[in-house]
BALO-196720 format. One record per residue (C-alpha): x, y, z; residue number from 1; chain. Coordinates in steps of 0.001 Angstrom, whole numbers. Layout:
N
- X,Y,Z,NUM,A $
...
# end
This chain:
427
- -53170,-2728,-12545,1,A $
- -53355,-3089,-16304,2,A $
- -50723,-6017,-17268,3,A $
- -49977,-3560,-20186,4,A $
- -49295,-736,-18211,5,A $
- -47646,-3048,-15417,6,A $
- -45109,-4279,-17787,7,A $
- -43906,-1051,-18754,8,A $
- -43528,206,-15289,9,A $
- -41288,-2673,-14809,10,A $
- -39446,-1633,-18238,11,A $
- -39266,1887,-17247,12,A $
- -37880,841,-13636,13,A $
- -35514,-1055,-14839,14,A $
- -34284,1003,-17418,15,A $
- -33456,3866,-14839,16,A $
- -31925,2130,-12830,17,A $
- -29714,618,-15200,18,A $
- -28864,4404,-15976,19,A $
- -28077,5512,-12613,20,A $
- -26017,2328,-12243,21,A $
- -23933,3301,-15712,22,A $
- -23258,6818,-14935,23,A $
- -22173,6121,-11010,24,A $
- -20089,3844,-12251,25,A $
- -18786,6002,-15389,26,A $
- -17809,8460,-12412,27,A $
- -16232,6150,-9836,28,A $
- -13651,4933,-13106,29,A $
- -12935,8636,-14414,30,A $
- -10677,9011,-11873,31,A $
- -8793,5584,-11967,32,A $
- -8721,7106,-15765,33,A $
- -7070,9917,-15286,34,A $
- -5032,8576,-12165,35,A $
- -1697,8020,-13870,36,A $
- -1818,11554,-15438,37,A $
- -2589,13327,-11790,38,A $
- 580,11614,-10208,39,A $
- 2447,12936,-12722,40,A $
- 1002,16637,-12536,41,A $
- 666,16763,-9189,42,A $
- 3555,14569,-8052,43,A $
- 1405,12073,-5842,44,A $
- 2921,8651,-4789,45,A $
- 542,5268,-5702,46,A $
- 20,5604,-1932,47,A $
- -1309,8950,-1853,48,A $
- -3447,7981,-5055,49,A $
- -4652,5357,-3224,50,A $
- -6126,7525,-485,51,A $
- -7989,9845,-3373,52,A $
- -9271,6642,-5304,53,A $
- -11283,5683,-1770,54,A $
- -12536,8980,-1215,55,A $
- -15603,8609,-2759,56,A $
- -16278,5745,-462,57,A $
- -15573,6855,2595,58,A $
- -18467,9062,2446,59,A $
- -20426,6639,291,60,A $
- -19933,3885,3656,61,A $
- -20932,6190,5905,62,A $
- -23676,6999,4051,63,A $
- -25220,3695,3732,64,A $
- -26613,3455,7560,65,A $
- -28567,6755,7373,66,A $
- -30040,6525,3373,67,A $
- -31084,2943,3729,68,A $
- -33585,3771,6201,69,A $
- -34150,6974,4262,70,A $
- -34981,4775,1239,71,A $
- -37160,2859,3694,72,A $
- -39388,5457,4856,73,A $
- -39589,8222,2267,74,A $
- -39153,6484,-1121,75,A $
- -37202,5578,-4036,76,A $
- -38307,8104,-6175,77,A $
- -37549,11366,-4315,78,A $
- -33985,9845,-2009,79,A $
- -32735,8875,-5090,80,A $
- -33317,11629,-6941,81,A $
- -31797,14046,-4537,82,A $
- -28554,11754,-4553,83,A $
- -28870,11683,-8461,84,A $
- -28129,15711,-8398,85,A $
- -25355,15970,-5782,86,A $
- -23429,13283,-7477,87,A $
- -23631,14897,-10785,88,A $
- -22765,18366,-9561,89,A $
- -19873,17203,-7573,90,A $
- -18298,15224,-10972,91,A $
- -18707,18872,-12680,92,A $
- -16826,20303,-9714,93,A $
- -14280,17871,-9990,94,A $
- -11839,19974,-12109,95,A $
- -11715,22877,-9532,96,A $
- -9246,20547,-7661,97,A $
- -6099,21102,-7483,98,A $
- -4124,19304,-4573,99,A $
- -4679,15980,-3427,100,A $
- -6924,16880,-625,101,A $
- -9342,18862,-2332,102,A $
- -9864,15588,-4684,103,A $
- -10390,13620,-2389,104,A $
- -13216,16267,-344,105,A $
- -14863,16385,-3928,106,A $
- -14616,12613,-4447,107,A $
- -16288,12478,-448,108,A $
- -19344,14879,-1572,109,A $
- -19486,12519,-4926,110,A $
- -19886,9064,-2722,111,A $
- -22417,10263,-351,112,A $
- -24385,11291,-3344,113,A $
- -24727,7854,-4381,114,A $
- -24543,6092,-926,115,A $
- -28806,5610,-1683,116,A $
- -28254,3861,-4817,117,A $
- -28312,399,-3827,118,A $
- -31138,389,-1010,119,A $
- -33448,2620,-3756,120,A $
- -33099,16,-6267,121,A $
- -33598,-2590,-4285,122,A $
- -36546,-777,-3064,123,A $
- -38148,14,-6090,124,A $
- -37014,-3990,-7597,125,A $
- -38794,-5775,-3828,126,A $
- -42093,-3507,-4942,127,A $
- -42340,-4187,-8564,128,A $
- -40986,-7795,-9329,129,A $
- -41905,-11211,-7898,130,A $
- -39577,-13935,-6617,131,A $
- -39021,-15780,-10187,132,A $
- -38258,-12856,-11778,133,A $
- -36364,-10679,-9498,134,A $
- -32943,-12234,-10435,135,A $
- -33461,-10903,-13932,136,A $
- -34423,-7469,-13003,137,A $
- -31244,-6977,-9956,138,A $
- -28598,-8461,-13108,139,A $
- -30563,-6067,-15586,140,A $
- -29811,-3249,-13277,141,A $
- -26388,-3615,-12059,142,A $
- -25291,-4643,-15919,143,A $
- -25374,-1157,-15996,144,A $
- -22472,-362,-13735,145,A $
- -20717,-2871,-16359,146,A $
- -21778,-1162,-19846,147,A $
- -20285,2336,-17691,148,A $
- -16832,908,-16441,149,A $
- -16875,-191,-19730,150,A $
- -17654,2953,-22008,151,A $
- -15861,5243,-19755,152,A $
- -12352,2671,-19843,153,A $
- -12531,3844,-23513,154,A $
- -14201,6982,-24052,155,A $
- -12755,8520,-20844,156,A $
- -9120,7643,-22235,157,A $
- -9855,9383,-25553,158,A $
- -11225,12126,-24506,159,A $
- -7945,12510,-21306,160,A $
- -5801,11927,-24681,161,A $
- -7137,14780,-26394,162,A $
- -9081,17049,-24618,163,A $
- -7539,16689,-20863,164,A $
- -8124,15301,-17716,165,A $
- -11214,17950,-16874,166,A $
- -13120,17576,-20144,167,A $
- -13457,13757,-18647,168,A $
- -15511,15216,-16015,169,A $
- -17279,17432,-17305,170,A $
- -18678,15240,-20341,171,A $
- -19706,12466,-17872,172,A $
- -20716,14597,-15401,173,A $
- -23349,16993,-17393,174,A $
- -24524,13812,-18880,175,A $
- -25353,12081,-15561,176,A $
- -27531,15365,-15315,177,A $
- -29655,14447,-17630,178,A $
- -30583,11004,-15721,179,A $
- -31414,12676,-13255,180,A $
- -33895,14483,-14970,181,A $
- -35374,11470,-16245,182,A $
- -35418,9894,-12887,183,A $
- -37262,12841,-11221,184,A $
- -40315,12752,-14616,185,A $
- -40365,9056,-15338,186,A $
- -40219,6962,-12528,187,A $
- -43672,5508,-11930,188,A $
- -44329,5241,-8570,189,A $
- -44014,8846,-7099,190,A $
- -45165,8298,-3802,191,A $
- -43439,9677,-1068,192,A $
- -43520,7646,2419,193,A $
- -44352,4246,3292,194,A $
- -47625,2520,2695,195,A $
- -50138,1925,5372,196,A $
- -49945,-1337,4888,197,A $
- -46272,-1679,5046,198,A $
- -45866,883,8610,199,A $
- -48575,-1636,10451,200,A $
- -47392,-5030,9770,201,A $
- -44117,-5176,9034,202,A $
- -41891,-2652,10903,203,A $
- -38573,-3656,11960,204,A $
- -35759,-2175,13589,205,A $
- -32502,-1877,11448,206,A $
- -30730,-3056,14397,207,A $
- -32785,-6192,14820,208,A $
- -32063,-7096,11827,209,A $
- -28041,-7893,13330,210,A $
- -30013,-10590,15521,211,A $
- -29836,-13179,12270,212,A $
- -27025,-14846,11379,213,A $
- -27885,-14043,7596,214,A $
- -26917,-10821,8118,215,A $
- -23312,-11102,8996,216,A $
- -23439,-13951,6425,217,A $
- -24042,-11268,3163,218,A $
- -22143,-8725,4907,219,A $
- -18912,-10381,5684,220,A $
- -19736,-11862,1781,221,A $
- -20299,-8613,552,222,A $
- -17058,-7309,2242,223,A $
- -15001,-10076,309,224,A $
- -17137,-9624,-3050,225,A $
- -16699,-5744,-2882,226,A $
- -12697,-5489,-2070,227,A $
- -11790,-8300,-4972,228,A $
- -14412,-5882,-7370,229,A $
- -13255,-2578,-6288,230,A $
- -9485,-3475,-6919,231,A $
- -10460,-3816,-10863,232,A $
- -12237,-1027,-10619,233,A $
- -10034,1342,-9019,234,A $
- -6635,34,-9917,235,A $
- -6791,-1817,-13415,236,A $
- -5614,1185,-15943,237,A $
- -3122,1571,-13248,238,A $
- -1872,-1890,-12967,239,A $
- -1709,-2082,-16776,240,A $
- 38,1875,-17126,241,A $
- 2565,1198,-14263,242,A $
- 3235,-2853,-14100,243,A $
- 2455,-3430,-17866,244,A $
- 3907,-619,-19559,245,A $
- 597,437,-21611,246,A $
- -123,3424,-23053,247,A $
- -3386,5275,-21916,248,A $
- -5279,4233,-25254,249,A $
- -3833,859,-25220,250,A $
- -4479,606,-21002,251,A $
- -8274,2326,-22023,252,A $
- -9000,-490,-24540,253,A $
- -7558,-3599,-22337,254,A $
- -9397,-2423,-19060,255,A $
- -12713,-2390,-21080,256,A $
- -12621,-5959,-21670,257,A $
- -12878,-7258,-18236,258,A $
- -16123,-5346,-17603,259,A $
- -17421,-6576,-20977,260,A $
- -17294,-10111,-19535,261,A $
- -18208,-8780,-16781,262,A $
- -21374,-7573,-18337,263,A $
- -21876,-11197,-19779,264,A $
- -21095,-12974,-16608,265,A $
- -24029,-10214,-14658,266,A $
- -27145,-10630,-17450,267,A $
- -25840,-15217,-17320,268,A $
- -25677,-15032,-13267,269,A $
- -29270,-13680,-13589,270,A $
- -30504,-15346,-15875,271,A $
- -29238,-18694,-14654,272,A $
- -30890,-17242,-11162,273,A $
- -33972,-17207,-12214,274,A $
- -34391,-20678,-14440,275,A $
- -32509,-22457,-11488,276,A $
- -35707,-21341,-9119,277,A $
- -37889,-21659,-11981,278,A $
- -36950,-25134,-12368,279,A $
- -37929,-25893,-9040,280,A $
- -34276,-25308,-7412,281,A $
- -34795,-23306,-3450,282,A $
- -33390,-20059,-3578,283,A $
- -30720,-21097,-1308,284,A $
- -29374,-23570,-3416,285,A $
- -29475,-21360,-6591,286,A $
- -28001,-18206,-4539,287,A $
- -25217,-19546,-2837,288,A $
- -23933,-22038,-5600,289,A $
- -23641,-18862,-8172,290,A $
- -21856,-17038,-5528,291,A $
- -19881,-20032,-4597,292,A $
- -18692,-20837,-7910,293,A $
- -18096,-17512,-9257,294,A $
- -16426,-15934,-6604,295,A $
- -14214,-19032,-6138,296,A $
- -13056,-19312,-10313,297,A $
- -12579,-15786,-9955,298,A $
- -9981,-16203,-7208,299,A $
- -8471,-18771,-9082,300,A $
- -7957,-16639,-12434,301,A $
- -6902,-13509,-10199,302,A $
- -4242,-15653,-8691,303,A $
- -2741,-17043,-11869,304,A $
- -2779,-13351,-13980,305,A $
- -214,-12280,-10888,306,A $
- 2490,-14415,-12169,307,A $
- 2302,-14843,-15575,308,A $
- 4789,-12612,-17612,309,A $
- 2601,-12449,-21248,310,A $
- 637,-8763,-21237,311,A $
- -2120,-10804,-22864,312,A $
- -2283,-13590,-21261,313,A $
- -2804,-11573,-17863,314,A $
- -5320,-9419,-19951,315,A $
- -7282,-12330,-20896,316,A $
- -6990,-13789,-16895,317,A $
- -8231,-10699,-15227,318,A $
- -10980,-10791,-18177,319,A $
- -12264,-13969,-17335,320,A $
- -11791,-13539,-13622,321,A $
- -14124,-10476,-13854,322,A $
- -16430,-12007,-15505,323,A $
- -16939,-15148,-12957,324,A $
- -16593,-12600,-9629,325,A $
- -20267,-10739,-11842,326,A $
- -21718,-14191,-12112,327,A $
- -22571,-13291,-8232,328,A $
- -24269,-10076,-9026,329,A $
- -27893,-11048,-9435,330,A $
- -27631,-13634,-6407,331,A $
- -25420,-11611,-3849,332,A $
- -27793,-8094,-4694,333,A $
- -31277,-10373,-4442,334,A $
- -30763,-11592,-1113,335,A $
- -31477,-8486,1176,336,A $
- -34733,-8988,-767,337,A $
- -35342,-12454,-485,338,A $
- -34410,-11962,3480,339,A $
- -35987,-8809,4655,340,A $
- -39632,-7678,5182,341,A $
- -40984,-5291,2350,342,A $
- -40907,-2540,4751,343,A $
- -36438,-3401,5682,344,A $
- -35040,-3904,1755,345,A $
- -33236,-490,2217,346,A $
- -32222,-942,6031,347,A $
- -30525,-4860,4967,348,A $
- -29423,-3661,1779,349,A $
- -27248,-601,3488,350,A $
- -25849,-3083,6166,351,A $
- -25110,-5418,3486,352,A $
- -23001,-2724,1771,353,A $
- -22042,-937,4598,354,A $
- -19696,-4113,5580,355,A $
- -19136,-4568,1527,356,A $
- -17515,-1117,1458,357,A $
- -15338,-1364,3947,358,A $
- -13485,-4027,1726,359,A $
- -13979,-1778,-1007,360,A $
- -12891,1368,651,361,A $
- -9579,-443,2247,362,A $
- -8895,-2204,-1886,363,A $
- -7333,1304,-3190,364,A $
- -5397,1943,-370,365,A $
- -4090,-1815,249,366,A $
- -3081,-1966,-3030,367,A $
- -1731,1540,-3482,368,A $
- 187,629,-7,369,A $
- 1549,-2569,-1638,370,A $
- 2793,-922,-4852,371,A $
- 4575,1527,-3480,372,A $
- 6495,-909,-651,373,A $
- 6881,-3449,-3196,374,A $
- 7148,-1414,-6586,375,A $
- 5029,-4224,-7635,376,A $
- 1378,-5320,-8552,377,A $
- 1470,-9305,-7339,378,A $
- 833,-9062,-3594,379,A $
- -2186,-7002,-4311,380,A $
- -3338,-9240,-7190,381,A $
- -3298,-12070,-4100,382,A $
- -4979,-10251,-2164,383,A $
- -7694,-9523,-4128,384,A $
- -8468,-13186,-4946,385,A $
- -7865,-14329,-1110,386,A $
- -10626,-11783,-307,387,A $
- -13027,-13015,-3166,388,A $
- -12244,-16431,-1861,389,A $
- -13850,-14967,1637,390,A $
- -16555,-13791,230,391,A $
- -17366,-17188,-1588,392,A $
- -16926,-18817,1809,393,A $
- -19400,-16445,4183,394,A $
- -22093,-16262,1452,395,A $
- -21830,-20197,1301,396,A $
- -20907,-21077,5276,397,A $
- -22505,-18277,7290,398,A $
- -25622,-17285,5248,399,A $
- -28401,-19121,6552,400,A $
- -31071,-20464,4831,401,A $
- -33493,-18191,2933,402,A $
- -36462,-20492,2970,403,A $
- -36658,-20830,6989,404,A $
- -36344,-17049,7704,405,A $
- -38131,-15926,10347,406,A $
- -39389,-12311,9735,407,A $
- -40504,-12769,6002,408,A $
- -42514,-15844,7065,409,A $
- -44110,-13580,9219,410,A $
- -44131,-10040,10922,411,A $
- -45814,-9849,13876,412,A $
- -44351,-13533,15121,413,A $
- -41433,-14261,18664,414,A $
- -38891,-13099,15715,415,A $
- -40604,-9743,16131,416,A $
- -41359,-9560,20057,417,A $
- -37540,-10769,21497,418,A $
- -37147,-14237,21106,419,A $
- -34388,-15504,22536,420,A $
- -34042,-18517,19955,421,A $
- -30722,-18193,17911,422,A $
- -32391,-17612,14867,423,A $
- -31181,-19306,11351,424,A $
- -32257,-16273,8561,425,A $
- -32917,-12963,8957,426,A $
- -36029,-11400,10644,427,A $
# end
């Protein structure tokens, strides 16, 4: 291919993902947004908002088994564009809700719209970008989830303040539309179905793949990563509405910050990635000390915001702590890549975040549990940080090492045919 035209592909890949990764993420926070105003209209307990917070990923875990391998054998382009225009409907539906359990059955349709959205852009990231540069790309894409947590902590607060909690939905929703339109005419590689090259040499059973000790290494990680991240981004406006007294504008413009930094600490962890392995560091060592080190200052920061008694000063905490638990991002997301044979990116990525989402699915209603035995947000703050803390330690303990994998060294090889040797990576 023409390096020209190559290098705009890659552009042009990136830059829709980074879209789909803002406006999934716009949608998850619109309803930690509005959450404060719903349990006052419709009377609903922090437990009960709990249980609609997680009810997008309920469906969204579920999901992750059956698209992964979708991703696998059909395609980015056409998987992700179908999940594109259910989860932008559903948001538009939203407002037809009325009780607490039609939320959360809109919120279900919502997740399992977007349950592909990891494995595709993995997927489309393992086929267009080499080793050295595929740190870069994964940070590039999931910034976006940052710049949307971000926009919509600020712009979904103004527009609850004066236009209502529906106009939030529809505004976000109708825009996500138009990604998807984009998705569907600009992607470059339309192709629907695996290669030839890819269905004769390296097939590989998604279960195999929980033969290697790698992957319950990034999935028990992910598990720990996810819960600590989906706290923030579930309960934050919350936290700072019902423990710190906020208004909604003031709560809107304090929860942007930490997903600011958090954008900073995604586009550094990649970065820093990259010019590690560049610099003639193994992708272990780069990988698991950015995880290591960011999840384990984030625990740290999350731990000391619970007691302190200054609005700021917990402000500026949970800030930085967000910002060190993205410094993982680029590492944690590259790994089902690094691991996995071109032909399994979207079967390991879905395990990966099938275990992540558990922890992410229980951090809503764990915390919403706490808060309303304990009328307070510190036992949940703990939490949070003793499950980033986990994550730091089965990314750095269990994970094997990337360089002596067995399958990507070679499809076709004992890895493939039932050996019975306890394997180190992931094949």
């Amino acid at each position: 291919m023409d390096p020209t035209q190559n290098r705009r592909n890659k552009v042009i890949t990136v830059s829709l993902l980074f879209g789909a990764q803002l406006f999934a993420y716009m949608i998850r926070y619109a309803l930690s947004i509005v959450a404060p105003t719903l349990m006052t209209l419709y009377r609903l307990s922090p437990q009960t908002m709990g249980y609609i917070l997680s009810g997008w990923n309920w469906s969204y875990t579920a999901g992750l088994p059956i698209l992964g391998p979708l991703v696998d054998r059909f395609g980015a382009w056409v998987v992700m564009g179908a999940g594109s225009l259910v989860w932008g409907i559903s948001t538009i539906a939203l407002p037809l809700a009325s009780a607490a359990t039609s939320l959360f059955l809109l919120r279900m349709i919502f997740g399992f719209g977007h349950s592909m959205l990891l494995s595709a852009g993995a997927s489309a990231i393992s086929r267009g970008f080499s080793r050295k540069e595929r740190t870069r790309a994964v940070a590039t894409a999931f910034a976006g989830n940052q710049v949307g947590l971000a926009i919509c902590a600020t712009v979904g607060a103004f527009i609850l303040a004066h236009l209502g909690w529906q106009a939030v939905f529809y505004s976000i929703g109708g825009a996500s539309l138009l990604l998807t339109v984009a998705w569907f005419g600009l992607y470059p590689d339309k192709r629907i179905g695996r290669q030839t090259n890819e269905t004769n040499r390296q097939r590989v059973s998604w279960l195999s793949l929980f033969r290697y000790r790698s992957t319950w290494g990034i999935a028990f990680g992910q598990m720990g990563y996810l819960y600590a991240y989906f706290f923030f981004v579930s309960w934050l406006p919350g936290y700072l509405v019902l423990e710190r007294k906020m208004t909604l504008l003031q709560s809107g413009i304090a929860s942007a910050l930490p997903f600011w930094a958090g954008l900073l600490g995604t586009l550094g962890g990649g970065w820093l990635g990259d010019y590690l392995i560049q610099r003639g560091v193994t992708t272990t060592v780069s990988r698991k000390r950015i995880i290591g080190v960011g999840l384990t200052a984030s625990t740290v920061l999350v731990v000391a915001a619970a007691y302190v008694e200054q609005s700021w000063l917990a402000v500026t905490l949970l800030t930085l702590s967000v910002g060190s638990l993205r410094l993982a991002t680029g590492s944690v997301n590259s790994l089902p890549i690094d691991l996995a044979p071109l032909a399994a990116v979207g079967s390991l990525t879905s395990i990966q975040n099938f275990f992540g989402n558990i922890g992410g699915l229980l951090a809503p209603i764990v915390t919403g549990r706490i808060v309303n035995v304990t009328g307070s947000f510190v036992i949940a703050l703990l939490v949070a940080g003793g499950m980033a803390l986990f994550g730091a330690i089965s990314y750095v303990f269990i994970m094997g090492s990337v360089e002596k994998d067995l399958i990507t060294r070679g499809a076709g090889t004992n890895a493939l045919r039932g050996s019975t040797a306890v394997p180190e990576g992931i094949g």
